[in-house]
N, C-alpha and C positions, 0 to 999 in steps of 0.2 A: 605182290607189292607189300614192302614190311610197314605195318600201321606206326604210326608215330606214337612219342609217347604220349600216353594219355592225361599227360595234366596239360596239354595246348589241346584237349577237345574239348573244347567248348559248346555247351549245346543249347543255352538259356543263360537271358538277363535275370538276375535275382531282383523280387522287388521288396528292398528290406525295410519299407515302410507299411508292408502288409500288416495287418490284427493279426490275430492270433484268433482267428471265426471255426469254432469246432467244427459249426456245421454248415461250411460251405459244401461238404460233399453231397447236401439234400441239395441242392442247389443243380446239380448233374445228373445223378441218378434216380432210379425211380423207385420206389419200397421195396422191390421185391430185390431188385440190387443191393439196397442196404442192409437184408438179410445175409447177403452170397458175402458181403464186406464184413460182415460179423460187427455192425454198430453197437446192437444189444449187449454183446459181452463186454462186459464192465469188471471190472474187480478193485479192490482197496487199496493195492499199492498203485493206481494208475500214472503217479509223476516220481515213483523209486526209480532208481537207477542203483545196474547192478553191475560192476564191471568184471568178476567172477563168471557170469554166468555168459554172459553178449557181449559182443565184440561191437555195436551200431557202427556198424562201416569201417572200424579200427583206427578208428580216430582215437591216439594219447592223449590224456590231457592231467593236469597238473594243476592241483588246488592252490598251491603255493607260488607258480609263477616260476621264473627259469632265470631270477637275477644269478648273477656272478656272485658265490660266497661272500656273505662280509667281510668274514677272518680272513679270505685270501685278497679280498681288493684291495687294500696295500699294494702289498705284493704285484699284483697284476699291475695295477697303476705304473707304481713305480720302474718298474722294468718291460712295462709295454712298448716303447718306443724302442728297447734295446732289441729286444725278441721283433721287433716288424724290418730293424733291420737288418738281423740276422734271418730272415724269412726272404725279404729280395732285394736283388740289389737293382734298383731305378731309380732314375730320377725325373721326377715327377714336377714338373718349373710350377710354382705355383703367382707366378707373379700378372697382371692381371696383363691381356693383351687381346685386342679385340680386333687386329688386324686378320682376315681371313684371307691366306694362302692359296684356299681354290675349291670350288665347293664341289662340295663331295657326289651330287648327279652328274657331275661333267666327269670325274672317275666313273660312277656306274655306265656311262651313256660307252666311253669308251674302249672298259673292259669288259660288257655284259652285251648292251644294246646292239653296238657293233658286229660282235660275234653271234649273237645268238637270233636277235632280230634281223637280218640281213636284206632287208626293202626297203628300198631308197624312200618308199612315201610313209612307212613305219618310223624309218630314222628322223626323216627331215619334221613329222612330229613328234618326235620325243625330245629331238632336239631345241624344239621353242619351249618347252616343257621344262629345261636347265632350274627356274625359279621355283618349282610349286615345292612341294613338302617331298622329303625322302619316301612317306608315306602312300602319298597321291603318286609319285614318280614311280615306287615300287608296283602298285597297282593293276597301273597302266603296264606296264611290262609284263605283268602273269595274265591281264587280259589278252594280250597282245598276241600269246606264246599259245593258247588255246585258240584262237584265231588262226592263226598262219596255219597251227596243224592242222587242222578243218578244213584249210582251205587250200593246202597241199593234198589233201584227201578228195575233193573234189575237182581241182581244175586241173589234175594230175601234173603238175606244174610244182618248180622247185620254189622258195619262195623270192632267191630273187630274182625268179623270171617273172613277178607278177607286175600285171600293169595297172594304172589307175581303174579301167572299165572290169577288171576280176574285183574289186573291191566293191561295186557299184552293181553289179548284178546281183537284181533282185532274188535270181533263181537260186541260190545260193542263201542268202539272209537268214531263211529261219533255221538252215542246220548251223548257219555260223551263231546265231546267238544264243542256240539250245545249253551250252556249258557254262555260260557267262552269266552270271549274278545279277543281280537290278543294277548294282552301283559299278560294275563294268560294261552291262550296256547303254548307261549316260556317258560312260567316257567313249567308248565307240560309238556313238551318235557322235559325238564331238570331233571324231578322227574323221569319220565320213562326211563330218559337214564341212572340216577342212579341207577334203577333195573339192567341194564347191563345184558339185553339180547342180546341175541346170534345173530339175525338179529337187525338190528334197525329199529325203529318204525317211519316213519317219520310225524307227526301229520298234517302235510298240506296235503295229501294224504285223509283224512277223514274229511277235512273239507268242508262244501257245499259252495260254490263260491258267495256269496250276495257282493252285493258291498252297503254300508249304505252310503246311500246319508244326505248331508250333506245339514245343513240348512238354506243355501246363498240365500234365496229372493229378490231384486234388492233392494222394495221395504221398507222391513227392514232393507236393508244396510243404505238406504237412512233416513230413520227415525232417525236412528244411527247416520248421521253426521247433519242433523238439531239439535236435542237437545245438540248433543257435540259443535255445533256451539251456539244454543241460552240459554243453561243455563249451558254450561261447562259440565256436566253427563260426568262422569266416568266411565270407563271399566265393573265396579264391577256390576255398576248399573243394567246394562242391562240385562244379564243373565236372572232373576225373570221375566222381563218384553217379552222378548223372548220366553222365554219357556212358555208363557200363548199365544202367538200368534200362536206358533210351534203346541200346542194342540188344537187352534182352527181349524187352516188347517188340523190337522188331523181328527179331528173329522168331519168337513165340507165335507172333500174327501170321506172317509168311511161310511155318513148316507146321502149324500145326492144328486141325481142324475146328474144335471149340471156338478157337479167339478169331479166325479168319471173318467175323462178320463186326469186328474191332478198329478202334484206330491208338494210336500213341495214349490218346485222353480219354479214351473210354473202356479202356483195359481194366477188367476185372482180378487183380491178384488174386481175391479169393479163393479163386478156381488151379492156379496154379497148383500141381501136384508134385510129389517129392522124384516120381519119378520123368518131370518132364525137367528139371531140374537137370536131374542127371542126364538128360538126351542133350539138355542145353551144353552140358560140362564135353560130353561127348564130340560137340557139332565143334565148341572151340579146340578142342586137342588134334581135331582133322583141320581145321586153318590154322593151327601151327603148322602143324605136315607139310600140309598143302603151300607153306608158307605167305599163308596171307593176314598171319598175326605172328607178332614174336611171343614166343614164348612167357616174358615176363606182362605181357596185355593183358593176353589170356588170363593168366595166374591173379591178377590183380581186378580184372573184369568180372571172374568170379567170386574173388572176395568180396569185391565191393556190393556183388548183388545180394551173395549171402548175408552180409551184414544188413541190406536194406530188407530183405524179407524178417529177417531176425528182428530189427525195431519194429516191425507192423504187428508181428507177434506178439510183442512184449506190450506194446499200447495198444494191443486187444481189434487192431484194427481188420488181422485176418483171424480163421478158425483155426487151423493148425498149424505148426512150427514143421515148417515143410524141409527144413536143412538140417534135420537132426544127424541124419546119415550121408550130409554129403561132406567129402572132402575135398581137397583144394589140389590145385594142378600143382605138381612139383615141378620149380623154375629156380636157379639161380638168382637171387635178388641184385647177386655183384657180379660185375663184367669190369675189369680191368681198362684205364682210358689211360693212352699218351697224354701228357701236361705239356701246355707250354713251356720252355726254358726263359729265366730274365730277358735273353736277348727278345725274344720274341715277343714278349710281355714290351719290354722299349720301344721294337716298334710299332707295336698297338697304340699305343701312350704317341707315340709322336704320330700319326694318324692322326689321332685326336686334335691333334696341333695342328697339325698343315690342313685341314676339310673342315673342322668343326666350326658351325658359324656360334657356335657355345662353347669354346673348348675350357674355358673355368670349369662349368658346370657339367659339362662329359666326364670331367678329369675329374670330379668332386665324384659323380657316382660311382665312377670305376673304383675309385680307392674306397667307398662304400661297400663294393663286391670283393674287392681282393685283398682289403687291410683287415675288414669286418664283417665278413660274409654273407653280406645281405644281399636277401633275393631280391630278384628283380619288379616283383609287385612290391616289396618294401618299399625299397628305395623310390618307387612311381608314389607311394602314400607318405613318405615323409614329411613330418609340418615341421615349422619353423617353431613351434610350443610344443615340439618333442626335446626340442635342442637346451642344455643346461649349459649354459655356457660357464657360469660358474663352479660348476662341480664337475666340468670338462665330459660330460655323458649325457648318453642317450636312452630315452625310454622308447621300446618302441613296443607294440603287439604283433607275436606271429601269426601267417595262415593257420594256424589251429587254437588260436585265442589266448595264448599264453603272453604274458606281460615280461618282458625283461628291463634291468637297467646296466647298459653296458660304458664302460670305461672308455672313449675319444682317442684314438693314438695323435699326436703332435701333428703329422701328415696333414691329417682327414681338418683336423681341428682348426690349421691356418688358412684350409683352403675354404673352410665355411663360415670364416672370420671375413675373407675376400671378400665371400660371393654374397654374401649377408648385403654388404653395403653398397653390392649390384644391382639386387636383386629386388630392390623395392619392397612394399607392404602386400605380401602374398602371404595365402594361409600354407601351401604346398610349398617344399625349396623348388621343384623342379616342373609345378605346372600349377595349373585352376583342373582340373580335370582326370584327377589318376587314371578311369577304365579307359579315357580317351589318350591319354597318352603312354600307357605301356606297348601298343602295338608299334608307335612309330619308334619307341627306344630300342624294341629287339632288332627294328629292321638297321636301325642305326649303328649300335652294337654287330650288330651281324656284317653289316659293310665293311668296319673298322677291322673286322675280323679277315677279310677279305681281301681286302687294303694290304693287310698288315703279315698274308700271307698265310695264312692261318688255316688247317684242315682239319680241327679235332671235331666237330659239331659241337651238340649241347646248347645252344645258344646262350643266353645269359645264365642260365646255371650253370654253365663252367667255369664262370669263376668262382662259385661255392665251393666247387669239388678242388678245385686251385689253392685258397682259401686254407679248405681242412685239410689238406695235404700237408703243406707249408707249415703251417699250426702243430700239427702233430710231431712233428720233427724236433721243437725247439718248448713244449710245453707238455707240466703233466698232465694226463690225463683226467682227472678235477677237474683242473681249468678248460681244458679242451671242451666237456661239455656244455660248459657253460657259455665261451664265448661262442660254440655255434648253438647252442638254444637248443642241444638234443636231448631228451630223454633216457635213450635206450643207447648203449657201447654198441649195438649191432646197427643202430640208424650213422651213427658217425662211421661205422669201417666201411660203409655202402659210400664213401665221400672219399675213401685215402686209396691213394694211386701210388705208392712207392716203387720209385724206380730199384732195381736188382743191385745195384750197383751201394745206394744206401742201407740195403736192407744188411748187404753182406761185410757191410762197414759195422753196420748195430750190432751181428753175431758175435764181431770178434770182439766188439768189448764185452763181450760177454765171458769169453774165456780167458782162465785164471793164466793161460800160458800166451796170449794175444795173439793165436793163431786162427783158429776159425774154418770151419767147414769147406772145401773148394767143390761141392756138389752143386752149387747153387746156379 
């Protein structure tokens, strides 16, 4: 199974009103622990920062912030509306219309439910279901899909040969709700209460009592407020960088004798040795093989954990700098993606039109991601006191703490003139709630995608990569950085998808006789 990428692994809430408590780690362990941690060792520079020497996770960061040149904002202003529509041709109705065409569960229930749930007492409740949230609706469907498989596995039975009493038998219960979540066995209590049997079924009764421990290491809380202290890192950030740590201790506890009397929270780094490291480095390049990591996980899984032993280092928190000798898995960072064409991008856009019981405000973020390339946690955090309506721009902060102020195309700027005056006294344009509602915009996004005929993946980040594509074509390379807020020439060509066809267009102006290469 190829893992996904790593910046949807999520594996911990951050709690960013924590102190800054040096010494919560006495607090867990006991003396002889905070020897093996190397608490003692102290030294003078303890809050330098050296980016020479340590990579801390490889996280960029930038003192000055990532505004758009002075000297070229003119320029960019001035001809920013020209260059978006030489970028695509759509059209985008911005005029305000609140009529809803037909809501977008009664498409999933349709083209998803139908085919793929195929039980007359799965359908008939999903179908009173049409009302709740894309979110709740989505849900319900991936509960749904771990059920029926389960329960083809046991009652050797296709799924639409099941009958109300396969659902109702007890005997069966606790292997059906071993794969299901908490918040999927309240909604399958709800399904079976619909059958409206004669005793009720109460699902906590059949569930095995695990308690999942949760992934609060001192350690990495601690790493957490260093980088939040020394280079701003964002909430969003961490997650990726987490979850490659989370996987190391696991895999450290389960293959390797020392730590096996350990859990997630009581894992000793100290102990980690340089050459378990490298078994670690070893054990990922066999699930690539094995193909049960992609290659760029791997590569990324390990950087990010050398970087986090590298800060415990540096802040003295272990004895030795155990990564001196390890290097990194070689992976291709760029993989070439198909783009969608304008046509396809239209009928996205009109999607958004015929289902969206928001489509002002679907259509405001879309042109957020594909006129401005903002990500999809941006766009979830945008306030209404980021907006200058005067000076037609936006300040926003990226995932890695960097501050920009970017220039408004004409599009984006009518359609937040609209929704403004929709939209009431909200601190958020598009919610009360950013963590809470990016989950149901991918799924949202992701329909519309679906809707709209659509099979690149990526989910919301393809329209970044869409985005710099388009951008690149029609602007120098200056500006290019700046309107996507990248750093490095090498983070933007990981973004440009050029089809064959443009490239071998750009050669021949290249040559003084206008003929150009046909190797291509």
């Amino acid at each position: 199974m190829q893992t996904q990428d790593p910046i949807q692994l999520s594996i911990f809430d951050f709690n960013l009103d924590e102190p800054e408590i040096e010494d919560s780690i006495d607090n867990l362990f006991t003396e002889n622990d905070m020897v093996r941690f190397g608490k003692g060792r102290k030294g003078s520079h303890e809050n330098a920062i050296s980016r020479k020497e340590y990579s801390d996770l490889g996280i960029e960061f930038s003192p000055s912030g990532n505004d758009v040149y002075k000297k070229d904002l003119y320029h960019v202003e001035s001809g920013l509306d020209g260059m978006i529509n030489r970028m695509y041709d759509l059209k985008i109705n911005i005029e305000l219309n609140n009529e809803v065409k037909g809501n977008i569960n009664e498409w999933i229930f349709t083209n998803i439910v139908s085919e793929q749930l195929n039980t007359r007492y799965v359908k008939k409740f999903m179908l009173a279901k049409l009302d709740a949230s894309i979110r709740v609706y989505s849900i319900n469907i991936n509960m749904f899909e771990k059920v029926l498989s389960v329960m083809e596995r046991l009652t050797k039975k296709k799924a639409n040969e099941f009958v109300r009493e396969d659902f109702l038998n007890i005997e069966y219960l606790r292997d059906v709700v071993k794969p299901l979540n908490s918040l999927e066995q309240q909604y399958y209590q709800s399904f079976l209460n619909s059958l409206k049997p004669f005793t009720k079924i109460c699902l906590k009764n059949y569930v095995d009592k695990k308690e999942k421990l949760k992934f609060n290491h001192p350690l990495v809380n601690y790493a957490e407020r260093v980088l939040r202290k020394e280079r701003n890192t964002q909430p969003q950030s961490f997650n990726s960088y987490y979850s490659a740590v989370q996987y190391f201790v696991k895999w450290a506890i389960l293959t390797l004798n020392r730590f096996k009397n350990y859990n997630l929270n009581t894992f000793i780094f100290n102990m980690v040795t340089s050459e378990n490291l490298d078994d670690y480095k070893s054990f990922l390049i066999k699930q690539v093989k094995e193909d049960e990591l992609s290659e760029i996980y791997a590569k990324r899984n390990l950087q990010y954990v050398r970087g986090f032993f590298q800060l415990l280092f540096r802040k003295k928190k272990i004895l030795n700098d155990v990564t001196t000798y390890l290097t990194n898995i070689n992976a291709d960072e760029y993989f070439y993606r198909q783009l969608p064409s304008d046509k396809e991008i239209q009928k996205l856009v009109n999607a958004i039109e015929q289902y969206s019981s928001d489509p002002m405000g679907d259509k405001l973020a879309l042109s957020l991601m594909i006129l401005m390339g903002f990500r999809g946690c941006e766009v979830a955090s945008l306030r209404w006191a980021d907006i200058n309506f005067s000076t037609r721009s936006i300040s926003i902060t990226d995932t890695k703490g960097m501050d920009a102020v970017l220039p408004i195309p004409s599009k984006i700027y009518d359609l937040l003139i609209l929704y403004q005056r929709s939209s009431g006294d909200k601190k958020y344009i598009f919610c009360d709630n950013p963590k809470a509602f990016i989950y149901g915009f991918r799924l949202l996004f992701d329909t519309y995608q679906l809707i709209a005929g659509w099979d690149y993946g990526g989910g919301l980040h393809l329209f970044r990569h869409i985005f710099v594509t388009r951008l690149i074509m029609h602007c120098p390379p200056r500006i290019v950085k700046s309107l996507t807020r990248h750093i490095s020439d090498d983070t933007v060509a990981k973004y440009v998808h050029l089809e064959r066809k443009f490239v071998k267009n750009e050669l021949k102006k290249l040559s003084y006789l206008g003929g150009g290469s046909n190797d291509l």
